[in-house]
C-alpha positions, 0 to 999 in steps of 0.5 A: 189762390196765393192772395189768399195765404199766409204772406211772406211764407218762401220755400223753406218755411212752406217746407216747415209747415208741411212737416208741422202738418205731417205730425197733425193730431189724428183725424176728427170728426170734420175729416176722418172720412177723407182716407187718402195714405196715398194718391186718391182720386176724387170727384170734388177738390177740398175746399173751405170751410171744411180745409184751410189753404196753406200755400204751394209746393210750387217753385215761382220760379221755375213755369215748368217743374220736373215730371221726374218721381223719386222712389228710392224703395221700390215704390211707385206714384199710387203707393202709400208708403212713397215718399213725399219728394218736395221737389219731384213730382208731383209734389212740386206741383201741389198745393197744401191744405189743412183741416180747420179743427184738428189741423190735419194735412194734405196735399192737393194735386190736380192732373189735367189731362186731354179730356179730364181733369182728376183731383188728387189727393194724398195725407201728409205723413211726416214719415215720408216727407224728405227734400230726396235728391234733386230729381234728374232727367236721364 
């Protein structure tokens, strides 16, 4: 999938473009049916035409990012209000996708357990987005 990105982006100006996305415009027409203010499973990944790929949260260099989550309020992976920890998961394993007309953002994760895979999916809230503390193993 990274052939078919933007060139050149690194961490900081991916960072960069997911807050940009955050404060996207509201839904229109060609994806106000996807609600997703937190993690939604759902059946099928978003896929052009209707998103355009804008690159990965993952770090190149690190094969095996953290499972550590961050939730400083007392929130939880399923929350809407959970924040949007670049370097927690599961977000350092998502990649990022934007609406093709309004712009609007999203976060796609897939997790790939022992008999099924589940596409997640989750808006991007420039509100809750935050670099967090580094996620720590106890």
């Amino acid at each position: 999938m990274a052939d078919s990105g933007p060139p050149g982006l690194d961490a900081q100006q991916l960072r960069q473009a997911v807050r940009a996305l955050g404060a996207a415009a509201p839904a229109c027409a060609a994806c106000a049916g996807v609600l997703c203010a937190g993690w939604e499973s759902v059946s099928v990944p978003l896929a052009a035409p209707q998103v355009e790929w804008v690159g990965s949260l993952r770090n190149a260099a690190d094969p095996e990012p953290t499972l550590q989550e961050h939730h400083p309020d007392g929130t939880h992976y399923w929350s809407p209000r959970a924040p949007i920890v670049l370097d927690a998961f599961p977000f350092n394993r998502c990649e990022v996708w934007r609406c093709v007309q309004c712009r609007r953002g999203f976060l796609q994760y897939t997790e790939a357990g022992g008999y099924y895979v589940d596409h997640r999916l989750r808006e991007i809230d420039l509100a809750l987005v935050t670099e967090g503390p580094p996620p720590t193993v106890a």
